[in-house]
Backbone as numpy.savetxt, mean C-alpha at the origin, in Angstrom:
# Nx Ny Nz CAx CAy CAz Cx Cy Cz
-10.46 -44.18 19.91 -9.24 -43.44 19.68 -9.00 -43.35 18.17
-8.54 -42.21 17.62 -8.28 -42.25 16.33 -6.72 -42.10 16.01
-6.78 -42.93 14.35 -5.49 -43.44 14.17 -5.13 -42.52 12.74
-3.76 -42.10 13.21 -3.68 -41.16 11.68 -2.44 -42.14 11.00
-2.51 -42.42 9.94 -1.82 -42.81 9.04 -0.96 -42.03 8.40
-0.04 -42.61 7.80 1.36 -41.84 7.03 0.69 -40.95 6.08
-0.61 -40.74 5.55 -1.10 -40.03 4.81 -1.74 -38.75 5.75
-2.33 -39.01 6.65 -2.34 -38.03 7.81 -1.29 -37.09 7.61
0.03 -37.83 8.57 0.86 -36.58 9.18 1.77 -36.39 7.67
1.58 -36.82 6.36 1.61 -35.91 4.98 1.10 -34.47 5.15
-0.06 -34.79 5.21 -1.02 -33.80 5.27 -0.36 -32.59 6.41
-0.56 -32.90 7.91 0.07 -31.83 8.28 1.27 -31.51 8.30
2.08 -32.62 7.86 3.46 -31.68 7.40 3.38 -30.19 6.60
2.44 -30.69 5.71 2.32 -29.77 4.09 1.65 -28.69 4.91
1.10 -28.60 5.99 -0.15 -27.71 6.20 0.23 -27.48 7.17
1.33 -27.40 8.41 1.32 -26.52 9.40 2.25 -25.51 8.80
3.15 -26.00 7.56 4.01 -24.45 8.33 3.10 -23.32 6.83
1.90 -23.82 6.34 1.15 -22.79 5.77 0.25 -21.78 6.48
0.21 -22.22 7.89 -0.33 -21.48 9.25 0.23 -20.05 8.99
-0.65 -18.95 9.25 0.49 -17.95 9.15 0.36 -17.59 10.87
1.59 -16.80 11.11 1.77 -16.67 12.22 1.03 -14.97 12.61
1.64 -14.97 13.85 0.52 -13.52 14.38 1.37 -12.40 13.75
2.71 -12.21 13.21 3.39 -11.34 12.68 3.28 -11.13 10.78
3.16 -10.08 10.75 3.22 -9.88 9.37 4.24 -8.83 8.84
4.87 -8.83 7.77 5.87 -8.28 7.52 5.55 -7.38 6.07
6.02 -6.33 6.22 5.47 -5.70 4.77 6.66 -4.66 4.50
6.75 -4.62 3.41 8.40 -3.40 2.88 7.49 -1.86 2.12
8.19 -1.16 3.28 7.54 0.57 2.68 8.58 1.28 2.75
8.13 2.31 2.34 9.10 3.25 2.32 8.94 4.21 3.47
10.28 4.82 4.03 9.61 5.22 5.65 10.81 6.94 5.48
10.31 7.97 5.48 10.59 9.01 5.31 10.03 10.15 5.66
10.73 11.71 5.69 10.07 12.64 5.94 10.63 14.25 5.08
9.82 14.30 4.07 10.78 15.19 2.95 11.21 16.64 4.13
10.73 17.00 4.91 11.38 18.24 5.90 12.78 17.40 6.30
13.27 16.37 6.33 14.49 16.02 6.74 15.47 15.10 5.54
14.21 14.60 4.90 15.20 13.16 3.98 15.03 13.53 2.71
16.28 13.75 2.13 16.44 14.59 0.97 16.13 13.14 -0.12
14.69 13.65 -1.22 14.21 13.10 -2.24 13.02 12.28 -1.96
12.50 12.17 -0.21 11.17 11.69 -0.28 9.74 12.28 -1.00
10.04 13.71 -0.99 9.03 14.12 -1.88 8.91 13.87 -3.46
9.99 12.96 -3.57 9.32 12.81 -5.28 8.79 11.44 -5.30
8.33 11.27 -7.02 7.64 10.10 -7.28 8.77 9.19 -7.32
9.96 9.45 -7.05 11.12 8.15 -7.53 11.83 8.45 -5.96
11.55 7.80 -4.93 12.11 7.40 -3.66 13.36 7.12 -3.53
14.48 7.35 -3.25 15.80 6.49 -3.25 15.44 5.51 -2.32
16.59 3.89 -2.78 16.39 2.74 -1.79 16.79 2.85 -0.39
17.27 4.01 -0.08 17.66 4.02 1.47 16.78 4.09 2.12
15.51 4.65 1.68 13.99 4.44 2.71 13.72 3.46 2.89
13.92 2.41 2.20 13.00 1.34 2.44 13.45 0.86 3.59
12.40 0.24 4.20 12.38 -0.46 5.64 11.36 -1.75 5.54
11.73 -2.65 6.15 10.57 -3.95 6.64 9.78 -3.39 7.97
8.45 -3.33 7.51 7.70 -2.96 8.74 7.01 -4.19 9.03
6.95 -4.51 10.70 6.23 -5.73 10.85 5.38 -5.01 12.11
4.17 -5.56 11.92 3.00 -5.03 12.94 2.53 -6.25 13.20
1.84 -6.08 14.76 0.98 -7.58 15.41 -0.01 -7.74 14.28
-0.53 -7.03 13.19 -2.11 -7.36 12.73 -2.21 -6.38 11.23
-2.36 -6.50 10.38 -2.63 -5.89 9.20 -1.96 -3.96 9.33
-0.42 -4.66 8.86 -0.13 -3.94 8.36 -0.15 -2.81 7.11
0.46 -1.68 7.05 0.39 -0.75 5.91 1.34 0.15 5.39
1.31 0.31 4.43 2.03 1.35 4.04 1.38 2.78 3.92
1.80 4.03 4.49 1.10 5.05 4.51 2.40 5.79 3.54
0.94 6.91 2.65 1.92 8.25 2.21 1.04 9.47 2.78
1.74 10.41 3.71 0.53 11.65 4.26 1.24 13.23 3.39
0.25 13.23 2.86 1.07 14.52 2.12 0.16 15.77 2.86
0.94 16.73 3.54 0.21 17.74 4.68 0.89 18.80 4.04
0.04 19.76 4.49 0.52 21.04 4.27 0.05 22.02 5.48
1.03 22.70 6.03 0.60 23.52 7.54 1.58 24.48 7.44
0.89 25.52 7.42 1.09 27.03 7.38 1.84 27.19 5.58
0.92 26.72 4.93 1.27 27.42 3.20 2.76 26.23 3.12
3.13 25.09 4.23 4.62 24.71 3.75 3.82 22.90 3.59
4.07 22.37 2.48 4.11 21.51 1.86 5.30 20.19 2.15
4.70 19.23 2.80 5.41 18.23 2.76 4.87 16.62 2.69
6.18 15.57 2.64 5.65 14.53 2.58 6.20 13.03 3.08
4.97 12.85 4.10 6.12 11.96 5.18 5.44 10.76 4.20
6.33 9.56 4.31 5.90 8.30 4.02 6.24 6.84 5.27
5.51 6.21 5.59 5.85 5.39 7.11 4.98 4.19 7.07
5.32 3.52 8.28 4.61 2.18 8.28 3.47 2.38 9.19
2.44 1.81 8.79 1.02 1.96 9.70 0.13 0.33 10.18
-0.30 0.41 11.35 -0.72 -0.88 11.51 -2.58 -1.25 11.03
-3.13 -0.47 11.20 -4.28 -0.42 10.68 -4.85 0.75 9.39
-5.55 0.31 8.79 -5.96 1.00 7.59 -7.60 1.31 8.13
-7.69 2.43 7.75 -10.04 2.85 8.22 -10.30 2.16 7.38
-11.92 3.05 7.11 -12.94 2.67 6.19 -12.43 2.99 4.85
-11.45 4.20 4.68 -10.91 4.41 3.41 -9.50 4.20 3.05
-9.15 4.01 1.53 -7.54 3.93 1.67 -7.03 5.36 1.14
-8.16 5.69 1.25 -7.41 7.56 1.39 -8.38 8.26 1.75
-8.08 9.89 2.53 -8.98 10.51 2.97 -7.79 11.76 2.67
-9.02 12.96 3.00 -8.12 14.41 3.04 -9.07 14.66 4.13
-8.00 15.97 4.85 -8.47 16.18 6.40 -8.94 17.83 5.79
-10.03 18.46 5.84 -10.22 19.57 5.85 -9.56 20.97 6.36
-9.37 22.28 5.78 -8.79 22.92 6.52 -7.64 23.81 5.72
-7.58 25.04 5.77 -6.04 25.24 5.77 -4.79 24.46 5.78
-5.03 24.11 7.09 -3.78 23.16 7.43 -4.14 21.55 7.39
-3.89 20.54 6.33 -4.71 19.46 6.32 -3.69 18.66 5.77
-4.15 17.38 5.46 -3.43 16.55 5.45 -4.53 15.20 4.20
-3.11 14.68 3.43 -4.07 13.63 2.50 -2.96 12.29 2.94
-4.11 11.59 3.30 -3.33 10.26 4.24 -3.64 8.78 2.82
-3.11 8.02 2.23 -3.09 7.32 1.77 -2.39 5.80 2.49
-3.47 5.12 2.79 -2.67 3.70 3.25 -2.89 2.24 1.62
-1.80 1.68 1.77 -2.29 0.66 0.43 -1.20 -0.92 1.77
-1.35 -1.85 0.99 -0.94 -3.38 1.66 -0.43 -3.90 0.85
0.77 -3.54 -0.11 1.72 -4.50 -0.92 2.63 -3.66 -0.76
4.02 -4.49 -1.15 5.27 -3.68 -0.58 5.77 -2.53 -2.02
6.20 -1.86 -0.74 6.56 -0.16 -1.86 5.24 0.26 -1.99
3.95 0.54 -1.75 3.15 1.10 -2.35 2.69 2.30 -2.28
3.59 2.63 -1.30 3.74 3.94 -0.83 4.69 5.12 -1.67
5.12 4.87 -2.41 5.82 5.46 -2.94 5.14 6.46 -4.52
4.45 5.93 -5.21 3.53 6.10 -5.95 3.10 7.61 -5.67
2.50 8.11 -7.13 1.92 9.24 -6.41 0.49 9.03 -6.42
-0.50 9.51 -5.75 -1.71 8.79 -5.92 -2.74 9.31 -6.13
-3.49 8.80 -6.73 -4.57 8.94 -7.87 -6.01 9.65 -7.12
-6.37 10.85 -7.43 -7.62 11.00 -6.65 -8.82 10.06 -7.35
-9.81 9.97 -6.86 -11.21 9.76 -7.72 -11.44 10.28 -8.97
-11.49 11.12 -9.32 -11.90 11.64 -10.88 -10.62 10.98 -11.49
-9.64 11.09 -10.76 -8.41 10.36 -12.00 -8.31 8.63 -12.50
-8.75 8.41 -10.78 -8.95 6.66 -11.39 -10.04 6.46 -12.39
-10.76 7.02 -12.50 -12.69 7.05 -13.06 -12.14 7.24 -14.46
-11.32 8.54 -14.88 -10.46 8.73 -16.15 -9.75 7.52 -16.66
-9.38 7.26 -15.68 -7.99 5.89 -16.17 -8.28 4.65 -16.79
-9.54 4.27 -15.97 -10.55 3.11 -16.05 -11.79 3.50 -16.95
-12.05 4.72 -17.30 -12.63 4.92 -18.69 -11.91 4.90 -19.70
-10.78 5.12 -20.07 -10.13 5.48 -20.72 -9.48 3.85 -21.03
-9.18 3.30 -20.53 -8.54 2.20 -20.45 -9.94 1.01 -21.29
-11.30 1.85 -20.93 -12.80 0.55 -21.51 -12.54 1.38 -22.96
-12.31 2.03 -23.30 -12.64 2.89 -24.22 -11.71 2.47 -25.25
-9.61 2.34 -24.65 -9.26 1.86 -25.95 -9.11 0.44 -25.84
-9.87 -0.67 -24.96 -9.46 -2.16 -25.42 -11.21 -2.03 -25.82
-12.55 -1.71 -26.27 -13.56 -1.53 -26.92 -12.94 -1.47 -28.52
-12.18 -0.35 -28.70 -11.53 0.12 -30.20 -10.64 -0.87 -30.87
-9.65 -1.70 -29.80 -8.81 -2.64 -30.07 -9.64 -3.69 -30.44
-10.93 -4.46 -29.62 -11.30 -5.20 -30.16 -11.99 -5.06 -31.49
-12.60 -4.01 -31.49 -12.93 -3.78 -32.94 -12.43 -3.57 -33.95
-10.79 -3.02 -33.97 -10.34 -3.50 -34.77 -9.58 -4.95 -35.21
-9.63 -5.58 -34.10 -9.03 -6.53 -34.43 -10.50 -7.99 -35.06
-11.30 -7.41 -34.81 -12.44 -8.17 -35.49 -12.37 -7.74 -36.95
């Protein structure tokens, strides 16, 4: 039989309630600019925000669609994220779905590929110059 000592149930004191549980909780912004006046901009008012909690890896989604030439932009809570954290749906009528996993991150406007590639060149380019001058 084994004997746990006061250093034992230390230990799981400190360490059960670091268990996480089957719920996860995440804060997005949850909107639909055809109804909620100012979701389409980059500055959200706080009345969107919502706590979204899903059984399993939650998200924050922004889907910016456009169907029939009319332009809009829902933002909501999502429980799973794909293979990408953004995709565009082909088409006339299509849709650019962005999911990210920290709270508010939905709100942002978001960066295609060539722009992050810019950002992150641009960004090697002036701490390269900074260090050189500061040598």
């Amino acid at each position: 039989m084994m004997k746990f000592g006061i250093f034992s149930y230390a230990i799981l004191f400190v360490l059960i309630p670091l268990i996480s549980t089957e719920t996860s909780n995440l804060n997005c912004y949850v909107c639909n600019s055809n109804v909620d006046e100012g979701c389409d901009g980059d500055s959200v008012p706080d009345v969107y925000k919502v706590e979204c909690s899903a059984r399993t890896n939650p998200y924050c989604r922004k889907i910016i669609q456009t169907v029939d030439e009319q332009k809009s932009v829902v933002r909501t809570c999502g429980s799973k994220v794909g293979s990408k954290s953004c995709y565009k749906t082909p088409g006339k009528n299509n849709a650019q779905v962005c999911s990210c996993d920290f709270d508010f991150c939905n709100q942002a406007t978001s960066l295609n590929r060539q722009e992050r590639i810019m950002t992150m060149m641009s960004s090697i380019i002036i701490l390269t110059i900074t260090m050189l001058i500061i040598r």
